[in-house]
C-alpha positions in Angstrom: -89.3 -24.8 9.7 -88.6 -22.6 12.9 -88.9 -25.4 15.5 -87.0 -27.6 13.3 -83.9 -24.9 13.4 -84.6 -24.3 16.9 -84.3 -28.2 18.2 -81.3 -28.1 15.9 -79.4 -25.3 17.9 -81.0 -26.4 21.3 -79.2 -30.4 20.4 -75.7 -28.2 19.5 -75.9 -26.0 22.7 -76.6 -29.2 24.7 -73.6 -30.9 23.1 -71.6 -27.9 23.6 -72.0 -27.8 27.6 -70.9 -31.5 27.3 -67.8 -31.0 25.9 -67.1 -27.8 27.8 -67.3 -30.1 30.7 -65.6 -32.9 29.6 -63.0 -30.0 28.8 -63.0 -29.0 32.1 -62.8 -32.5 33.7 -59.9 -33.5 31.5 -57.7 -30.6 31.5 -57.8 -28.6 34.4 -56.9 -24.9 33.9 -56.6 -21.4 35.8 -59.2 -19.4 35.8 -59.0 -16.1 35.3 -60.6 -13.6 38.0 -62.4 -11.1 36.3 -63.7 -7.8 37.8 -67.4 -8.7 39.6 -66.7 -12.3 39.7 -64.7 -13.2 42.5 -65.2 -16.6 43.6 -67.8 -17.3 41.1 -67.0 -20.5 38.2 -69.8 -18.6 35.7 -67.4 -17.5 32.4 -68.9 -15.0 30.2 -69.3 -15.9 26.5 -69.1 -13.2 23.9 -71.7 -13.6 20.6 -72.7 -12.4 17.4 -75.5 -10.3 16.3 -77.1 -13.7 15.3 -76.7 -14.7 18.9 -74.2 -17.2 18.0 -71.3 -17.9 20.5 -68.1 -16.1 19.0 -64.8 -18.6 20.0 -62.0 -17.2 21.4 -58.5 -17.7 20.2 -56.3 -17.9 23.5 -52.6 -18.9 22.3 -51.3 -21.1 25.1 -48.1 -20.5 26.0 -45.5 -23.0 26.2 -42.0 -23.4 26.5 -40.3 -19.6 26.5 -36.9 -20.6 25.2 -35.5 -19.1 21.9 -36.5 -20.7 18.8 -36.4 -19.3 15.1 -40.0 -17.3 13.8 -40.6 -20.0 11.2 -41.1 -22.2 14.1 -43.4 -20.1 16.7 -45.7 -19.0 13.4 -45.9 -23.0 13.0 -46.9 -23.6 16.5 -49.1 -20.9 16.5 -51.4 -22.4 13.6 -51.5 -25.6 15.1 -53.1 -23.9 18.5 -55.5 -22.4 16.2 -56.4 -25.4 14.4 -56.7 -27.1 18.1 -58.4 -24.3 19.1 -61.2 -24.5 16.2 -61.3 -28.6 16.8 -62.0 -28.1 20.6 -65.1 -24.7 19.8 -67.4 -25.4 22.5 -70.5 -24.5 20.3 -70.3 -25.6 16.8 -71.0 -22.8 14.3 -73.1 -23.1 11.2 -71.4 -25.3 8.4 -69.3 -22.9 6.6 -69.4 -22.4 2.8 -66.4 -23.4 0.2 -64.9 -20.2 0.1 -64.8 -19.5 3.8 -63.2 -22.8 3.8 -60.7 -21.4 1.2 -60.2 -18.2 2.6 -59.1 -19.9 5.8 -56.6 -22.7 4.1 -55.2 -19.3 2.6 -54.3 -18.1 5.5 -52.9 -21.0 7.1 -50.4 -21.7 4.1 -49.3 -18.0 4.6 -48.4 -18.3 8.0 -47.3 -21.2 8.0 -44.6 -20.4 4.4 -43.4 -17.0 6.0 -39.8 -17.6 5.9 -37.8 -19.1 8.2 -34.5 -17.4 9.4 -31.8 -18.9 10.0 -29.5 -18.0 13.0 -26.5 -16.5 11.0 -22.6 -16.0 12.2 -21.5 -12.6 13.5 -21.9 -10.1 11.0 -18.7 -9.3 8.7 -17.5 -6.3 7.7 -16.9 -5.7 3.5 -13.6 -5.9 3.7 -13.8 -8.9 5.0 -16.6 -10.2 2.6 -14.4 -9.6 -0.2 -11.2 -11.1 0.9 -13.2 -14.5 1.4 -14.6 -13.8 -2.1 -12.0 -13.6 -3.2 -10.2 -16.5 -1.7 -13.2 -18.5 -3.3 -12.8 -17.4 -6.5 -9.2 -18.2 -6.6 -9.7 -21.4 -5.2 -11.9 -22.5 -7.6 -9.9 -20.5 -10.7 -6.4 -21.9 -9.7 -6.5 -25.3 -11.6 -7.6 -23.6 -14.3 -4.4 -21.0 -14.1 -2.1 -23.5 -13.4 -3.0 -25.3 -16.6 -3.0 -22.1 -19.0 0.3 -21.7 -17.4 1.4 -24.8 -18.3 -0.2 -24.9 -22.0 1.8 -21.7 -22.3 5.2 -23.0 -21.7 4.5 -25.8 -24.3 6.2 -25.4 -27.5 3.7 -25.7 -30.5 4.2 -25.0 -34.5 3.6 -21.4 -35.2 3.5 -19.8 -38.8 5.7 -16.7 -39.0 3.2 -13.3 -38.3 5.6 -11.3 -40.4 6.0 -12.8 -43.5 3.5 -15.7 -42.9 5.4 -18.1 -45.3 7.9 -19.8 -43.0 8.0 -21.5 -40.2 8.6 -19.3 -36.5 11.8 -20.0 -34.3 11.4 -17.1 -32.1 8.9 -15.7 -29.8 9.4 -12.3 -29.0 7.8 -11.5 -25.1 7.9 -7.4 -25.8 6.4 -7.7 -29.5 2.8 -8.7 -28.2 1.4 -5.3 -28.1 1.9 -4.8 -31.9 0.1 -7.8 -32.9 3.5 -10.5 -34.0 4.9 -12.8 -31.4 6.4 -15.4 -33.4 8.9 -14.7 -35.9 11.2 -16.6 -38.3 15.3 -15.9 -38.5 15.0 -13.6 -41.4 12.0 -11.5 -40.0 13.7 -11.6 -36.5 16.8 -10.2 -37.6 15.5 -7.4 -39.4 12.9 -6.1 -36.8 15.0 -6.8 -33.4 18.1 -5.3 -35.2 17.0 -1.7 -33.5 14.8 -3.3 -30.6 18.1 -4.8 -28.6 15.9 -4.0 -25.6 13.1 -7.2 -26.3 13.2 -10.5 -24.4 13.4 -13.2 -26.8 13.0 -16.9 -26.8 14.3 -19.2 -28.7 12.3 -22.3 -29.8 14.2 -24.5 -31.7 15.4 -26.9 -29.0 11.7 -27.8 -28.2 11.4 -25.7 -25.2 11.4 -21.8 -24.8 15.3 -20.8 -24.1 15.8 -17.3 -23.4 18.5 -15.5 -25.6 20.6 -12.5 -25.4 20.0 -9.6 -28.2 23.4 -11.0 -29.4 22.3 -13.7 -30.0 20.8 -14.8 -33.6 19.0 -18.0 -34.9 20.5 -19.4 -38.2 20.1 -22.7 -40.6 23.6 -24.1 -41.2 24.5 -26.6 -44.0 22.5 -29.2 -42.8 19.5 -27.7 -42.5 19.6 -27.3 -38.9 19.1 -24.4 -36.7 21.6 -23.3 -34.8 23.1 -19.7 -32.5 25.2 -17.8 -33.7 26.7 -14.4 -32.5 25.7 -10.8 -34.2 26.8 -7.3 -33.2 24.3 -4.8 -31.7 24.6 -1.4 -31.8 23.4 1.4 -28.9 19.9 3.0 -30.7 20.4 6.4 -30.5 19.1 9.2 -33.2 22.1 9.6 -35.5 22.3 13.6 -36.6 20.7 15.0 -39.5 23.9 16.4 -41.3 27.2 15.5 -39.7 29.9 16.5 -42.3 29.5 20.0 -45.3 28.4 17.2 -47.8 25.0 18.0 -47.0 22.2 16.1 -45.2 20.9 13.9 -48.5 23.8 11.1 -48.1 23.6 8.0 -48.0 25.0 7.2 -44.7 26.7 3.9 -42.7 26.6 2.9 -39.9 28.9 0.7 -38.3 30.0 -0.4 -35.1 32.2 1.4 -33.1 33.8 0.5 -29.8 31.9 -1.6 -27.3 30.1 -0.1 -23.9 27.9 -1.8 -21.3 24.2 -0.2 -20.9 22.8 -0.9 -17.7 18.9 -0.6 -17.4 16.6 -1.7 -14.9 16.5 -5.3 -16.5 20.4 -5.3 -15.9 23.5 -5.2 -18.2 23.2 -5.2 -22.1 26.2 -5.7 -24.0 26.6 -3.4 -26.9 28.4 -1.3 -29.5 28.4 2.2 -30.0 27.5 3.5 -33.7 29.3 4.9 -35.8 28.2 6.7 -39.2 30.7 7.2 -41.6 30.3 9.7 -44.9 30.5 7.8 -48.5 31.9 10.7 -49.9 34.5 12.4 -47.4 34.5 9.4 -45.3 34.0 11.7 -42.0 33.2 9.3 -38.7 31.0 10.6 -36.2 30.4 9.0 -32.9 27.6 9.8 -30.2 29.6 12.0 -27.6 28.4 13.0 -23.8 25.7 15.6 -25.0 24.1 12.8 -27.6 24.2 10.1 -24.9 22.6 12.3 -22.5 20.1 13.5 -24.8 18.8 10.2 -24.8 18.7 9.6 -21.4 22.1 7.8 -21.1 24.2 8.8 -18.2 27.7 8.1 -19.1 30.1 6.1 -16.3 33.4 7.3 -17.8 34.6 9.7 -20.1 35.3 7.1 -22.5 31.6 5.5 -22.5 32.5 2.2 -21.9 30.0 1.9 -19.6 26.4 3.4 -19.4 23.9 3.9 -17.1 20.1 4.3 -18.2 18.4 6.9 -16.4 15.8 4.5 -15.1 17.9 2.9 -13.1 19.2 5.3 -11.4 16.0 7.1 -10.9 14.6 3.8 -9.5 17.5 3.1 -6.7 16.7 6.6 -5.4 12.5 6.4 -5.3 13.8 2.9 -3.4 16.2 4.6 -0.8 13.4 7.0 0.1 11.1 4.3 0.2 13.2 2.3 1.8 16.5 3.8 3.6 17.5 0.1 4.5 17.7 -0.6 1.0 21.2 -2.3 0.4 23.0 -1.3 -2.9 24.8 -5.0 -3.1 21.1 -6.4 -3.2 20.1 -3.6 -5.6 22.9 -4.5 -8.2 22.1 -8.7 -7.0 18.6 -8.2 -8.4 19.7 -6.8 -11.6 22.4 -9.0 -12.7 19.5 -12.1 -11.5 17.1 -10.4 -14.2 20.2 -10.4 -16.6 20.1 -14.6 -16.3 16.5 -15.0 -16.7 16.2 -13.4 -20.0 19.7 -15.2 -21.3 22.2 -12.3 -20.8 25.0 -12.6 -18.5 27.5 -10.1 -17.0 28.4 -7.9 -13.9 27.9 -4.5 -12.5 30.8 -2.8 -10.1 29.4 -1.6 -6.9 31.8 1.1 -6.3 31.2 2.5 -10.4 27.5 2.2 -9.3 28.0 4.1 -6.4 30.0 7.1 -7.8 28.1 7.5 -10.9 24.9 7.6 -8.5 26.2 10.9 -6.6 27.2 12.5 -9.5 23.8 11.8 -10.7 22.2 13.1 -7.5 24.5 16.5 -7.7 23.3 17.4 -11.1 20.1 16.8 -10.3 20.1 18.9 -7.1 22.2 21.3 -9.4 19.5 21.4 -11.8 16.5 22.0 -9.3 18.7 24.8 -7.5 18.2 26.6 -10.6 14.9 26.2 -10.8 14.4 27.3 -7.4 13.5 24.6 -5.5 14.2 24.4 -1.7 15.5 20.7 -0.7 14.9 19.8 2.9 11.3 21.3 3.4 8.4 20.3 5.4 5.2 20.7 2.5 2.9 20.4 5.5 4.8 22.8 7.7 5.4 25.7 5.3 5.3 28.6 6.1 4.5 28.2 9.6 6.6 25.3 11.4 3.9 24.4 14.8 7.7 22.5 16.4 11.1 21.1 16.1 12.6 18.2 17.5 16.6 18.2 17.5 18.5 15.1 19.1 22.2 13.6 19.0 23.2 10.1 17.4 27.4 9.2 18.7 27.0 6.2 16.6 27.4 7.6 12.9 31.1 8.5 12.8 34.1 8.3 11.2 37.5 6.4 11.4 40.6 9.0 11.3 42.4 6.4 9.4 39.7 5.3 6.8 40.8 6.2 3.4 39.0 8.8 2.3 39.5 12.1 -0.6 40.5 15.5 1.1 38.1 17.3 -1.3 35.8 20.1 -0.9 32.3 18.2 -0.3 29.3 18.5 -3.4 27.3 19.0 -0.8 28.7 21.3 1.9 26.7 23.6 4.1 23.4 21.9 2.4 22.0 19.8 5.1 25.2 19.3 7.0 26.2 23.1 9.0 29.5 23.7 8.0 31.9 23.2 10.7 33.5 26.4 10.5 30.2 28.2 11.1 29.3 26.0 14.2 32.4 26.7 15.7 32.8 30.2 15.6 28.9 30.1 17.1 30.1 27.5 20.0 33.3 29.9 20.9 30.8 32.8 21.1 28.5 31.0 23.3 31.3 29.9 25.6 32.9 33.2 26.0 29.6 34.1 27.7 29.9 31.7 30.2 31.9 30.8 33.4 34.5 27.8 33.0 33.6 25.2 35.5 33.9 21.1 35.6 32.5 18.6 36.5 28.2 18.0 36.1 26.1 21.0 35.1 23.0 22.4 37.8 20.3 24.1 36.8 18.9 24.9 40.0 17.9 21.6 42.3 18.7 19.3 39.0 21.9 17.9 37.9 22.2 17.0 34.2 24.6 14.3 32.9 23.3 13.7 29.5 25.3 16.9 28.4 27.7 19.8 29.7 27.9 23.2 28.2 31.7 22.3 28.4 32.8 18.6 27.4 36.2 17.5 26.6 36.8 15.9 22.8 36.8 12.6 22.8 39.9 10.4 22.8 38.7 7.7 20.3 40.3 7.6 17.0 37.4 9.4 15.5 36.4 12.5 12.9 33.1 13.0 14.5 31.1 11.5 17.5 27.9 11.5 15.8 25.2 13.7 14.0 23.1 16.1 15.8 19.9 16.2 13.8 16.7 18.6 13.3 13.6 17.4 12.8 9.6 18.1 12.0 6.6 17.0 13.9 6.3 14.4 10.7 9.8 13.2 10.6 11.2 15.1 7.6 15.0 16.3 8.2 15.6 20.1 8.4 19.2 20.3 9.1 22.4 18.7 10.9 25.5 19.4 12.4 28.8 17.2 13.2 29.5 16.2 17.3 32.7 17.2 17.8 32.8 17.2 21.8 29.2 15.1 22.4 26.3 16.9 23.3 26.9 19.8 24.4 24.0 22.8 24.9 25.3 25.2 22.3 24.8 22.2 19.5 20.6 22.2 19.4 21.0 26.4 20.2 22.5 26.9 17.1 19.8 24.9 15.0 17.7 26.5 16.7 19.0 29.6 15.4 19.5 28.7 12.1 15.7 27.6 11.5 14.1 29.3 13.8 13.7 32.3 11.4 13.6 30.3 8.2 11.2 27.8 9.6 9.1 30.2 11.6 9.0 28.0 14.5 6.6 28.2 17.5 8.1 25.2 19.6 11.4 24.3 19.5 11.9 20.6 21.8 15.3 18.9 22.8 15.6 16.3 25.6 18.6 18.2 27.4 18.4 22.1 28.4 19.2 24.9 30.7 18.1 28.0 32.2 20.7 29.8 30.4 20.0 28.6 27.1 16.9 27.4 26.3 14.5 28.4 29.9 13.0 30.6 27.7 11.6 28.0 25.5 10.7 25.3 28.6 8.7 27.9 29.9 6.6 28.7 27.4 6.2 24.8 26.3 5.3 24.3 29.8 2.6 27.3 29.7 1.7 25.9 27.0 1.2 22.3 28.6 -0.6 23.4 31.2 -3.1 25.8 29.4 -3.7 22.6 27.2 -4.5 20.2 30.0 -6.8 23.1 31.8 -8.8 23.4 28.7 -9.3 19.7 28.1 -10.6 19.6 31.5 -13.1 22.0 30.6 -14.3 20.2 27.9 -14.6 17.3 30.0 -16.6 18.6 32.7 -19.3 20.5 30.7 -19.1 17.1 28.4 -20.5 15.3 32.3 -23.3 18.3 32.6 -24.4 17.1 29.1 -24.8 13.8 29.1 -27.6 12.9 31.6 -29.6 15.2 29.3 -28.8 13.4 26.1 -29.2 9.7 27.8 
């Protein structure tokens, strides 16, 4: 049994120097020098403790240009499978689960996952904007046709009374659980809610109607509009006559006013609650009105102003300053028409009764003690102030105009008296001379300490403003002879105590008046730019350490 096993190995040995030359002849390769064998062709063969010849699994290497993992881990198993096809010395015949164990390993290697070269990374931000592009995209035909089913007039019981048939839809009513109504049910409910959009539906399409505005059957069955009388809602008292507060009270209209909210004009009647027994009349007066947030525009009440829409046009001014009050008033007349409600709204009614809102309201916060035209981010201590000159905001000594005291005087605006009597006192401190100012080797001509009024026909040349480092206005005074020095020196009296002010900038100064102030912004400056400098070269002795 011995000799047979060893003719067996001595045939595969013979047959595996065969095809290692045959190998050899075919493909010719480099051989590799190793240490002792130069110039020798004798390659060294590494076995087993059986004696068996061990094969090695030398990964040739091809092409080096880029190619995904999933395709170098499938080249890589068919060298290996090349590699155990072209074994020199056949090994013994392997058993099932060797043969197993190997397949295994293949199919791993060669199902690892294969990545796919992807497109630049994005950022979330950017994810979710195309997500939700996508989504939309595939949502929008089904939006557009809910919208459409929506619109579509279909039979609806009434949710009131659930007997009769609806002829209204109510848009405001959806919260409480009823959107369709009949005329009866509709007349009682929205005879205190003059405020809900309604649509009519008897037509066969949705037509928006006023609160005036009533569905009725005539004589021949058929529904038609017809006006009714709405009256402002507004608490009537408990008691308003000595009959005592258990009667049986009416109330009927009274003379008509125009509310204005933010969904535009309402046209309706003020109540009036009359006394069965005495037969006393009370109307709402100016304290009930604004005790339910209704600003009257006249002393007669024939118009009103909600407080939301006044509210609303000042958040938009600050918002926006640009904000034109034509447009303002445009957009709420255009809501007016879309809900089935006409009528107009004066611009110069809108515009007075929105100062004297404004005054109250600044009247009312001065009593509470509330400082207007403050810096939250710079109180107490104001880091510096910016004051510049505008000649472009003046006024026309003919325009018509009221020779009143101003609601606002002294508030933002310096009083004019005040800033004169400051510029006189500044002046009689200085020699009179024309012609350009010097400040040593310079020659200013943006302003003069002494400047001649102007000749157009003009109340002021402009505004000379105060400002923060964040833009929020601290105070103002009137140009009266264009920019002269003493103008920013007395705002920078006036706030430099109030404000406690460290820096204190304008674009035009002097020795005399403000050299004080350069010099130490320029100190400043300079101590800034040293110390940055600093910071930059110890930031160089760093950073060979670090890299």
């Amino acid at each position: 049994m011995a000799s047979e096993s060893f003719r067996q190995f001595k045939e595969w040995l013979e047959a595996g120097e065969t095809m290692a030359d045959e190998l050899e002849t075919k493909k010719p390769s480099k051989k590799r020098k190793q240490k002792g064998t130069e110039g020798s062709n004798v390659s060294w063969r590494k076995r087993d403790q059986h004696g068996n010849i061990v094969p090695q699994r030398v990964r040739i290497v091809k092409n080096r240009s880029v190619k995904s993992s999933g395709t170098k881990d499938v080249e890589d198993v068919e060298e290996d499978v090349d590699e155990l096809q072209r074994s020199e010395i056949p090994q013994e015949v392997p058993s099932l689960d060797q043969h197993l164990q190997r397949l295994k390993k293949l199919l791993s290697s060669v199902s690892a996952s294969v990545e796919v070269e992807e497109t630049p990374t994005m950022s979330a931000w950017t994810k979710r904007q195309v997500i939700t592009e996508e989504k939309f995209k595939a949502a929008m035909p089904e939006l557009l046709n809910c919208m459409l089913a929506a619109e579509m007039v279909t039979q609806h019981c009434c949710q009131q009374c659930k007997t009769v048939d609806a002829v209204v839809r109510c848009l405001d009513c959806v919260p409480s659980g009823s959107q369709f109504f009949c005329s009866a049910c509709d007349s009682v409910i929205h005879r205190k809610n003059v405020f809900h959009d309604r649509e009519a539906m008897i037509d066969g399409f949705y037509k928006p109607i006023p609160p005036t505005s009533l569905v009725v059957v005539d004589e021949s069955g058929q529904y038609q509009l017809c006006e009714q009388v709405c009256m402002l809602p507004i608490p009537p008292p408990i008691q308003i006559c000595s009959c005592g507060p258990n009667q049986d009270f009416t109330a009927i209209p009274g003379k008509q006013t125009v509310l204005v909210t933010i969904n535009g004009p309402y046209n309706l009647c003020l109540p009036s609650i009359c006394c069965p027994l005495c037969s006393f009349k009370w109307t709402p007066g100016i304290s009930d009105l604004l005790g339910c947030r209704y600003w009257p525009a006249t002393t007669s009440c024939q118009m009103l102003f909600k407080f939301d829409v006044l509210t609303s046009f000042g958040q938009m001014k600050l918002a926006s300053p640009a904000l034109s009050q034509h447009a303002f008033l445009k957009m709420l007349e255009h809501r007016s028409l879309c809900t089935g409600r006409t009528g107009r709204i004066c611009g110069d009614t809108f515009h007075r009764v929105f100062r004297e809102f404004a005054f109250c309201n600044f009247k009312k916060e001065d009593l509470c003690l509330m400082e207007p035209f403050k810096c939250p981010a710079c109180t107490p201590d104001m880091l510096a102030i910016s004051a510049d000159g505008n000649r472009k905001h003046y006024r026309f000594k003919k325009s018509k105009g009221t020779d009143g005291p101003s609601l606002f005087d002294g508030l933002f605006i310096a009083q004019d008296a005040k800033v004169s009597v400051f510029v006189d006192q500044i002046r009689s401190q200085m020699i009179s001379r024309t012609g350009k100012d010097v400040c040593g080797p310079a020659t200013f001509t943006a302003a003069r300490e002494i400047s001649q009024k102007s000749k157009a026909k003009v109340d002021e040349e402009g505004l000379e403003v105060a400002v923060c480092r964040h833009g929020i206005l601290l105070q103002g005074l009137n140009h009266y002879r264009g920019e002269i020095y003493a103008y920013p020196m007395f705002l920078q009296k006036e706030l430099a105590q109030a404000a406690n002010t460290t820096f204190f900038c304008m674009d035009i100064t002097c020795s005399r008046l403000g050299g004080v102030v350069e010099a130490r912004m320029v100190q400043e400056i300079l101590l800034v730019k040293r110390w940055n400098r600093s910071i930059a070269s110890f930031q160089g002795q760093l950073l060979p350490q670090n890299t």
